[in-house]
Steps between C-alpha positions, in 0.01 A plus 500: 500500500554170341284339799236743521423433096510126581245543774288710237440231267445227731232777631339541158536165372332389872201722416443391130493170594226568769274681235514234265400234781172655509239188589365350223117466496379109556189353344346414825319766706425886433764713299525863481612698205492847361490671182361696220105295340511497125287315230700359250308354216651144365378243242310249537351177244538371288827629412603749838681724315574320150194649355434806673192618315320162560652438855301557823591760659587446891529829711672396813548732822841506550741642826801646366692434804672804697805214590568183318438204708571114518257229628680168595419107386180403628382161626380406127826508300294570182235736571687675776838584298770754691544836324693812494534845422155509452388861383129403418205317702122459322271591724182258578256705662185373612223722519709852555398766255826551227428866475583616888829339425605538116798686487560576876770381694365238703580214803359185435451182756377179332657148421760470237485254259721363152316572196493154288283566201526671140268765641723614831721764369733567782698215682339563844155632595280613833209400596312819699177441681336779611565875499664488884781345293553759256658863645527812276868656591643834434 
């Protein structure tokens, strides 16, 4: 009995470890990810935030992601920065029409980038050209 309870969390600790390992994305080449499209309004200048009634406002599409996800150390060490548990990605769509994809669960394809300025609101972002690289899902 002893044994078989031994052999039950090596089993379980084996398989936890293997769902955690999930590959990170990488700043090079096409990425894939999935999730819910919001806007999400933020502040902009002068103050983004400080003075919300005479701050811009920024709406910003945003995928709620359906699985946090990592992105490892690019070849620039300062604009490519590793990062995990991710739960958010902006989305940077070029020429695709917001309302065939606001609020639907979607699959994206596009290149991820870091966001570096006062007006990027999440830590990493996609770039999606063209609608072949957007998928409405169930």
């Amino acid at each position: 009995m002893k044994f078989l309870s031994v052999v039950l969390v090596v089993l379980l600790c084996s398989m936890a470890c293997a769902a955690s390992d999930a590959a990170c994305l990488n700043y090079s080449g096409i990425s894939e990810i999935s999730g819910i499209v919001k806007v999400k309004m933020f502040y902009g200048e002068p103050g983004f935030g400080e003075n919300p009634a005479s701050d811009a406002k920024e709406p910003q599409e945003i995928l709620v992601l359906d699985h946090a996800v990592c992105i490892d150390q690019g070849r620039d060490k300062y604009l490519e920065e590793p990062e995990s548990n991710q739960q958010e990605v902006t989305l940077i769509l070029n020429s695709i029409r917001l309302s065939k994809i606001e609020g639907r669960r979607v699959s994206v394809r596009g290149v991820v980038v870091h966001g570096n300025t006062w007006h990027h609101h999440t830590k990493l972002m996609i770039e999606v050209t063209g609608e072949s690289n957007v998928k409405v899902l169930k």
